[in-house]
PyMOL Python script that loads the backbone (N, CA, C, O; Angstrom):
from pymol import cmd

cmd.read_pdbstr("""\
ATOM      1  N   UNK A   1       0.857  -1.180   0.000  1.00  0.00           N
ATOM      2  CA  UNK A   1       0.000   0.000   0.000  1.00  0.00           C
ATOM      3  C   UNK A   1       0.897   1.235   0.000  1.00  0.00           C
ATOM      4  O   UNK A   1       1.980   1.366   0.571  1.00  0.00           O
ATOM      5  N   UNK A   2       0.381   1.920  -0.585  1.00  0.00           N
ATOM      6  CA  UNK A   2       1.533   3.363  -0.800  1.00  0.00           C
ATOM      7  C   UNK A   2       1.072   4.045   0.459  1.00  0.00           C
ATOM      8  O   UNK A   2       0.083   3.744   1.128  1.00  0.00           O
ATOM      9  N   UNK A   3       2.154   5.253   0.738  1.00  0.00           N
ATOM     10  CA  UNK A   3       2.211   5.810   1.842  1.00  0.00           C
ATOM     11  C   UNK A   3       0.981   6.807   1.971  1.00  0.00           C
ATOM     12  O   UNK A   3       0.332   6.952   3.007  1.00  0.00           O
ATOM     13  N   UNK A   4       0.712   7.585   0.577  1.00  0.00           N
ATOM     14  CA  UNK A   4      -0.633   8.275   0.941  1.00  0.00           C
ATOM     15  C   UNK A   4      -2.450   7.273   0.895  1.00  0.00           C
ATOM     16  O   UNK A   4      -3.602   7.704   0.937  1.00  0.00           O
ATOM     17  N   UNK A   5      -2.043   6.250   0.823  1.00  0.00           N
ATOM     18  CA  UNK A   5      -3.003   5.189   0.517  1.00  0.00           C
ATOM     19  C   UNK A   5      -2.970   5.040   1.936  1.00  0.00           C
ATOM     20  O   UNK A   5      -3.768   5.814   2.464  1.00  0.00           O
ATOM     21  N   UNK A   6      -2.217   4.192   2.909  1.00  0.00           N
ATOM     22  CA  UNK A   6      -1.953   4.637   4.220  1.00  0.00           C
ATOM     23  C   UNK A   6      -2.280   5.751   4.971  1.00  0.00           C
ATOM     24  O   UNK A   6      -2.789   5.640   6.087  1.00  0.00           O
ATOM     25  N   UNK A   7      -2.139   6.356   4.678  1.00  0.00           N
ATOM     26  CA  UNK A   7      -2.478   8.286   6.105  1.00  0.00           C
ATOM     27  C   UNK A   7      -4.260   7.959   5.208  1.00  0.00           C
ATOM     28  O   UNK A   7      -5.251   8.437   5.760  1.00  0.00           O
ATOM     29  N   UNK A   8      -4.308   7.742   4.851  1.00  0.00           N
ATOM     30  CA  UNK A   8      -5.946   8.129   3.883  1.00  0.00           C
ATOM     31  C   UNK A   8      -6.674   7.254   5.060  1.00  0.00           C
ATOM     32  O   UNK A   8      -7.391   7.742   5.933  1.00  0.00           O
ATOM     33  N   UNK A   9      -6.318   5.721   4.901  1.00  0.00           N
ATOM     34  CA  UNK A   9      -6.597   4.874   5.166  1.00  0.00           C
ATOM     35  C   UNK A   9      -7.023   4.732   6.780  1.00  0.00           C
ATOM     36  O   UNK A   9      -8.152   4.431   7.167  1.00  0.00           O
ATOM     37  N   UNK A  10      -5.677   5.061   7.773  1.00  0.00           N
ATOM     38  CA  UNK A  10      -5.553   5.579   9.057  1.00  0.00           C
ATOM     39  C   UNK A  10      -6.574   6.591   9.475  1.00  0.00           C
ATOM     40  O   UNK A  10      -7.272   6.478  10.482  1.00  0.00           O
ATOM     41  N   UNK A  11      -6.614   7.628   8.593  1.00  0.00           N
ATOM     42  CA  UNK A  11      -7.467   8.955   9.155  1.00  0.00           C
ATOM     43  C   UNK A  11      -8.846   8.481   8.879  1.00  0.00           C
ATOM     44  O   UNK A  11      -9.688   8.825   9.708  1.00  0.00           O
ATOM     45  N   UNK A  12      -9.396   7.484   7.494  1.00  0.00           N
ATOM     46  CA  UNK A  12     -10.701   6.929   7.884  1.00  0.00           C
ATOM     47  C   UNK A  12     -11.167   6.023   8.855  1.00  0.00           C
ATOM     48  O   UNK A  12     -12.372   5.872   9.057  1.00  0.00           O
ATOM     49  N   UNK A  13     -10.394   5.477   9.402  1.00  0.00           N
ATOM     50  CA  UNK A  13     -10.192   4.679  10.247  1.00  0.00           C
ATOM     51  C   UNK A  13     -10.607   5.188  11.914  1.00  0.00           C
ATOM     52  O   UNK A  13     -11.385   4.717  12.743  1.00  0.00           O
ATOM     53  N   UNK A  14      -9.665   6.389  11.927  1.00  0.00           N
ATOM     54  CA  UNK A  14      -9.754   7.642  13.155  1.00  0.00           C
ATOM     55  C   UNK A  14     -11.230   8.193  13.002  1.00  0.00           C
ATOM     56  O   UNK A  14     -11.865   8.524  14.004  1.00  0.00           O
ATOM     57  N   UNK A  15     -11.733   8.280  11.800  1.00  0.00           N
ATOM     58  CA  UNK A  15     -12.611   9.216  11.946  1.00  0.00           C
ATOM     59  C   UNK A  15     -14.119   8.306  12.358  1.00  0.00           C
ATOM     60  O   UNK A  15     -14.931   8.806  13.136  1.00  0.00           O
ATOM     61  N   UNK A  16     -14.354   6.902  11.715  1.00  0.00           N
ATOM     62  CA  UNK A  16     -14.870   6.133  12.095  1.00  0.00           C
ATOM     63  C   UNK A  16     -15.113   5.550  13.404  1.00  0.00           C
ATOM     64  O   UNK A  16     -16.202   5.043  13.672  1.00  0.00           O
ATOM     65  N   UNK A  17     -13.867   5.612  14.475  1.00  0.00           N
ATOM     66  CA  UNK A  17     -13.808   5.146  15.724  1.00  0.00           C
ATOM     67  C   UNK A  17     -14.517   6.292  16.518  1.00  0.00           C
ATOM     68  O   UNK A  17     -15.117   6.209  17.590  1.00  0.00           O
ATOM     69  N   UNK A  18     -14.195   7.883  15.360  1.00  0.00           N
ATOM     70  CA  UNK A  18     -14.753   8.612  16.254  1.00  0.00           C
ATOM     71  C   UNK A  18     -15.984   9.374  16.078  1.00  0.00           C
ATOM     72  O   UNK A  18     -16.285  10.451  16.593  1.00  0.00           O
ATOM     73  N   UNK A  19     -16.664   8.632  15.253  1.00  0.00           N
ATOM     74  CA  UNK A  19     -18.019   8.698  14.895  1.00  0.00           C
ATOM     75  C   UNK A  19     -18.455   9.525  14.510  1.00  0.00           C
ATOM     76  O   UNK A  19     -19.545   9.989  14.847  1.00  0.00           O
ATOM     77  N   UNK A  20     -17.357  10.141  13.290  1.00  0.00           N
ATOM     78  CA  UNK A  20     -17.494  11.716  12.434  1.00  0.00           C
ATOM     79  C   UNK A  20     -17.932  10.829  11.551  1.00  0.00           C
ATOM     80  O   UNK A  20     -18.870  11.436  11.035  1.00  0.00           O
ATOM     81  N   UNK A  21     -17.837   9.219  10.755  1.00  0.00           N
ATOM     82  CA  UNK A  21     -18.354   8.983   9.900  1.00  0.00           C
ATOM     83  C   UNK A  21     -19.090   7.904   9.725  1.00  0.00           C
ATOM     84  O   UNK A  21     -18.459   6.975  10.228  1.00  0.00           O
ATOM     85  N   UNK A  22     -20.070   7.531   9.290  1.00  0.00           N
ATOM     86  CA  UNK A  22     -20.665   6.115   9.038  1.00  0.00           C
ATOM     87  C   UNK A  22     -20.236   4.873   8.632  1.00  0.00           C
ATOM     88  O   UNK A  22     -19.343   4.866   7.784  1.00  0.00           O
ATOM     89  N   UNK A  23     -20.530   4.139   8.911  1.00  0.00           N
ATOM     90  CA  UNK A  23     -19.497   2.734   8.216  1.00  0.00           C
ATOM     91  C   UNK A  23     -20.102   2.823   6.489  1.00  0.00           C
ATOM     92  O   UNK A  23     -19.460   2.586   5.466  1.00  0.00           O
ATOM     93  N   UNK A  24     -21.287   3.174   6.603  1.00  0.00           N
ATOM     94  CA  UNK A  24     -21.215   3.042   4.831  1.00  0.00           C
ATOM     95  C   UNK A  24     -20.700   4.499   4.274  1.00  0.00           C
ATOM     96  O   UNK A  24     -21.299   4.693   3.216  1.00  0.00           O
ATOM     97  N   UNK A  25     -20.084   5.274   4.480  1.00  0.00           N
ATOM     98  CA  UNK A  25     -19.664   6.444   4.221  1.00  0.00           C
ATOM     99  C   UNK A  25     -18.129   6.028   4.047  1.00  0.00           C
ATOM    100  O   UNK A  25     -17.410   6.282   3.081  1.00  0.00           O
ATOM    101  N   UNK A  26     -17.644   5.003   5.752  1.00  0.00           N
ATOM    102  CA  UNK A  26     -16.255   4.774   5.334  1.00  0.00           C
ATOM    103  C   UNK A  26     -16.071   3.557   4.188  1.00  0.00           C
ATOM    104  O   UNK A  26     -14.980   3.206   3.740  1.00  0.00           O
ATOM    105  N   UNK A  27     -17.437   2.961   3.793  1.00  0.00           N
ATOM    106  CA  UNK A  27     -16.979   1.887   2.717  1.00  0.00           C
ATOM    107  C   UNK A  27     -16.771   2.515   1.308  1.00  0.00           C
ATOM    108  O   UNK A  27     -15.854   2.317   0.512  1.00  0.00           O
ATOM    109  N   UNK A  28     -18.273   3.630   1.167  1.00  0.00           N
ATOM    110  CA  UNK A  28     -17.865   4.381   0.231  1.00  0.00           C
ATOM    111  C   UNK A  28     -16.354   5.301  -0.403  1.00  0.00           C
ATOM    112  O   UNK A  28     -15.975   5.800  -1.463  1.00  0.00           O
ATOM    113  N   UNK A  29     -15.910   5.145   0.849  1.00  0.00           N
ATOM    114  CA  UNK A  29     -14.192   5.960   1.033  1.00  0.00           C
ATOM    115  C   UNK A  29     -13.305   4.692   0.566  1.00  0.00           C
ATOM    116  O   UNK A  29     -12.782   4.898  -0.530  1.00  0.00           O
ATOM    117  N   UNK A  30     -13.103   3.834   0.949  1.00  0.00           N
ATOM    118  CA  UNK A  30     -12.711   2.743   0.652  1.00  0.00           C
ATOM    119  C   UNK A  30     -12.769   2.224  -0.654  1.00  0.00           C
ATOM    120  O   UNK A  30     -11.796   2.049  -1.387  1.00  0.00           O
ATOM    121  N   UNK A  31     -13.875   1.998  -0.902  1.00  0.00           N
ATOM    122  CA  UNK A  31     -14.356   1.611  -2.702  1.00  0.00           C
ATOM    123  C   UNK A  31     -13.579   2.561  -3.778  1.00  0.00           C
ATOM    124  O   UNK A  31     -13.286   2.074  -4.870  1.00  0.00           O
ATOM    125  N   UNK A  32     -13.235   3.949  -3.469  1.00  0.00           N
ATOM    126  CA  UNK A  32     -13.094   5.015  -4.108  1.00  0.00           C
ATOM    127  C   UNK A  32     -11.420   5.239  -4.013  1.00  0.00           C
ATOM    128  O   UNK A  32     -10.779   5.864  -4.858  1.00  0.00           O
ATOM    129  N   UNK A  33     -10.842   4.596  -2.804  1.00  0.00           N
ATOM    130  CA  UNK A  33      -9.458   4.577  -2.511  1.00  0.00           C
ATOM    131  C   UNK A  33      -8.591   4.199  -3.941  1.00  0.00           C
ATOM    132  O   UNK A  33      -7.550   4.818  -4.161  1.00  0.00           O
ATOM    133  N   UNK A  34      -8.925   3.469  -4.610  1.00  0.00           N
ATOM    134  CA  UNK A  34      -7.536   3.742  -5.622  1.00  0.00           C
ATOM    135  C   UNK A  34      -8.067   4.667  -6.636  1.00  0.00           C
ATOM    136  O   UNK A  34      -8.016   4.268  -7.799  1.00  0.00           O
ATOM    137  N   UNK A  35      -8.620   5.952  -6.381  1.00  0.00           N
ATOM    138  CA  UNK A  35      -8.879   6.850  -7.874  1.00  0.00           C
ATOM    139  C   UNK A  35      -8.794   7.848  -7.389  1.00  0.00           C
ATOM    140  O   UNK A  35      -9.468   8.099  -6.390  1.00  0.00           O
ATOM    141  N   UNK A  36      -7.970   8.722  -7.911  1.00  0.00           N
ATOM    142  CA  UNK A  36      -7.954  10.576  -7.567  1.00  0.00           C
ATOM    143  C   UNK A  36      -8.637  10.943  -8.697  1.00  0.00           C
ATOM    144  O   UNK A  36      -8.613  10.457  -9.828  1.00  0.00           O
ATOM    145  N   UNK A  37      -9.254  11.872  -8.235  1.00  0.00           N
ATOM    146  CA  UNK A  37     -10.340  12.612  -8.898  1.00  0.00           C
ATOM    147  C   UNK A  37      -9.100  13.639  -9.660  1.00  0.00           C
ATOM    148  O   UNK A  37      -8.344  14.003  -8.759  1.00  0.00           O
ATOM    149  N   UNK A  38      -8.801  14.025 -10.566  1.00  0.00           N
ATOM    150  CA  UNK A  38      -8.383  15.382 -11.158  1.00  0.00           C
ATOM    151  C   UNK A  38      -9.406  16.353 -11.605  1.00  0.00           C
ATOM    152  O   UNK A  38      -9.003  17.488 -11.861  1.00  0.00           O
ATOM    153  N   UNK A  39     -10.677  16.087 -11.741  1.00  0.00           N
ATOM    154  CA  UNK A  39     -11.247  16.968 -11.905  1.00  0.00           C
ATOM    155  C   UNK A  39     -12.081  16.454 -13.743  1.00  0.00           C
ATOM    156  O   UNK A  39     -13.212  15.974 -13.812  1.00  0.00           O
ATOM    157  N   UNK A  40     -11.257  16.696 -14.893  1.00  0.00           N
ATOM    158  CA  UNK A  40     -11.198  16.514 -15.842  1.00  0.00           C
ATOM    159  C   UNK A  40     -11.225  14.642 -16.076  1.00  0.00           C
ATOM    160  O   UNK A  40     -12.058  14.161 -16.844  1.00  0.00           O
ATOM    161  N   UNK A  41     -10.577  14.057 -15.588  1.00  0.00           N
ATOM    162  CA  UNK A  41     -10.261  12.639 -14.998  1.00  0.00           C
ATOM    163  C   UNK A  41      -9.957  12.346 -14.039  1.00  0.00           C
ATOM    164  O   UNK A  41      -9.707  13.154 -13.145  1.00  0.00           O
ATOM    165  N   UNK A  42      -9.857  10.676 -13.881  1.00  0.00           N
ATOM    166  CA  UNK A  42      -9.791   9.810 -12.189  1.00  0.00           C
ATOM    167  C   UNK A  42      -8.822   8.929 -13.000  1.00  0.00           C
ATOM    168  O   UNK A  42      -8.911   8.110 -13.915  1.00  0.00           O
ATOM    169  N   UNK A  43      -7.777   9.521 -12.180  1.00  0.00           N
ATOM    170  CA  UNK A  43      -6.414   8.519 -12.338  1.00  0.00           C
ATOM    171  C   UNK A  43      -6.613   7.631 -11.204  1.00  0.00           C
ATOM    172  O   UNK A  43      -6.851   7.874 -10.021  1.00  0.00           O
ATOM    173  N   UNK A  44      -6.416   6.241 -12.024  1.00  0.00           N
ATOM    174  CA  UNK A  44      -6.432   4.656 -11.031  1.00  0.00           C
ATOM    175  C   UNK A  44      -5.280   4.238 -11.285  1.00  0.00           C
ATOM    176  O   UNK A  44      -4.629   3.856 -12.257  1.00  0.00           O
ATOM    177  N   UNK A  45      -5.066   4.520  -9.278  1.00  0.00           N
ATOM    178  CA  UNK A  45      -3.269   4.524  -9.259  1.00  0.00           C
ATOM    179  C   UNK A  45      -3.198   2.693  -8.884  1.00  0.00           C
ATOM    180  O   UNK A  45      -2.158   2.038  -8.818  1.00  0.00           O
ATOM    181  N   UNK A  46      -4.078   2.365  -8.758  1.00  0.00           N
ATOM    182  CA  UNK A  46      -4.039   0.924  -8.823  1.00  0.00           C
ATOM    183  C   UNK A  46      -4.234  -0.412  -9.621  1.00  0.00           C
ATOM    184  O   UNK A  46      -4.421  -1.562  -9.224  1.00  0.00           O
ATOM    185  N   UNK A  47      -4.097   0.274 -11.239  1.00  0.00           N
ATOM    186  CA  UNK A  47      -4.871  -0.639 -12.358  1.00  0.00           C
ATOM    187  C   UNK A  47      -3.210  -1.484 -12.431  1.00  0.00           C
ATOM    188  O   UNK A  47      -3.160  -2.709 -12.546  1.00  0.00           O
ATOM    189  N   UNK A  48      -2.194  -0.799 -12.363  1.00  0.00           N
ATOM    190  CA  UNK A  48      -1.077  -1.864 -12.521  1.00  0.00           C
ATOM    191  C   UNK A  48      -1.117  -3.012 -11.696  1.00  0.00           C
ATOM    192  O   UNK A  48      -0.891  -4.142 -12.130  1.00  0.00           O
ATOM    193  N   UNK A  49      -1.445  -2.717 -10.324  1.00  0.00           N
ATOM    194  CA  UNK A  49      -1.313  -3.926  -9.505  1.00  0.00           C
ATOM    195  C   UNK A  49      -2.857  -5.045  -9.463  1.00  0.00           C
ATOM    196  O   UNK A  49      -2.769  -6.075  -8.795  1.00  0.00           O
ATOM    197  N   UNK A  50      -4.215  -4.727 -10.223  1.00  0.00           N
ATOM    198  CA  UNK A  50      -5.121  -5.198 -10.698  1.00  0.00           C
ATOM    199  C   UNK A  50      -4.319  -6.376 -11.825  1.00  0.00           C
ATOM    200  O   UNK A  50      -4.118  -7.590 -11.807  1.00  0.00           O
ATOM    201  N   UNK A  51      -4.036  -5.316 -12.704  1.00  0.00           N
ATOM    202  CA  UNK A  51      -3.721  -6.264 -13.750  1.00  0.00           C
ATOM    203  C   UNK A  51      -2.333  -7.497 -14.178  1.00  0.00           C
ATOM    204  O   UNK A  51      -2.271  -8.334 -15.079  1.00  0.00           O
ATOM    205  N   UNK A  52      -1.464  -7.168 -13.204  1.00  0.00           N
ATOM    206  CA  UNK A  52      -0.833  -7.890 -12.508  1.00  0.00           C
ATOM    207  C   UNK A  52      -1.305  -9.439 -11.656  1.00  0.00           C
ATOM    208  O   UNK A  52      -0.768 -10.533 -11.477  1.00  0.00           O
ATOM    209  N   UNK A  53      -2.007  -9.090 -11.455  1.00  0.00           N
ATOM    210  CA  UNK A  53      -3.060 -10.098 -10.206  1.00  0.00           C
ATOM    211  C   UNK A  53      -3.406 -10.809 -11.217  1.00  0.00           C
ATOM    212  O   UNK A  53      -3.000 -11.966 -11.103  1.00  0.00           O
ATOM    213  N   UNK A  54      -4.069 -10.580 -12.295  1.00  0.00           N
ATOM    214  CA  UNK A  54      -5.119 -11.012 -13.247  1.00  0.00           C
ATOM    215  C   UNK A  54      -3.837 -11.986 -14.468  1.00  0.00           C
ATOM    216  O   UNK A  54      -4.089 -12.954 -15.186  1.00  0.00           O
ATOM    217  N   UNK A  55      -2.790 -11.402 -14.326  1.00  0.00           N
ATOM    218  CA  UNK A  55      -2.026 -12.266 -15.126  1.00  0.00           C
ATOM    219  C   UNK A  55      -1.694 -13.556 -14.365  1.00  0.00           C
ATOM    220  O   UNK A  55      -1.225 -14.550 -14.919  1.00  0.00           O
ATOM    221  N   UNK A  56      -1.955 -13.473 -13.130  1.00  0.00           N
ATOM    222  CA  UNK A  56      -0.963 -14.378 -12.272  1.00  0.00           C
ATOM    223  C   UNK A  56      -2.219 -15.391 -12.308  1.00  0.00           C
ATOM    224  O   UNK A  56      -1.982 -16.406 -11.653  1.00  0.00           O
ATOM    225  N   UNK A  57      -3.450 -15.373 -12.888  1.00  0.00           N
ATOM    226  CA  UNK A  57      -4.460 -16.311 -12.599  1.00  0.00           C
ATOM    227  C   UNK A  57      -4.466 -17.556 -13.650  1.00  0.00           C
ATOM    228  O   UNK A  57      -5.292 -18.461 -13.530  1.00  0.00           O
TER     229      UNK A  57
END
""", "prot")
cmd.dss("prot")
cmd.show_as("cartoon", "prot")
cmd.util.cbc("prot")
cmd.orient("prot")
């Protein structure tokens, strides 16, 4: 897991224990974790390690 995939990950985590967010709010956060929005496009910083997986099958 990359390092900002991590602090993302942690702080939903924090925010969940501390009941700023819903569990389906933090799944929705989760589901959405490998895509940055740019605005114009959603770079999926995780399609290399998808498709990787998918060769190994």
């Amino acid at each position: 897991m990359r390092a900002v995939d991590r602090r993302r990950v942690q702080a939903l985590l924090r925010d969940l224990k501390a009941g700023k967010v819903t569990v389906g709010q933090a799944m929705d956060a989760l589901r959405d974790l490998p895509y940055q929005d740019l605005g114009f496009a959603k770079l999926d910083s995780h399609r290399d390690l998808r498709r990787a997986a998918s060769r190994r099958s």
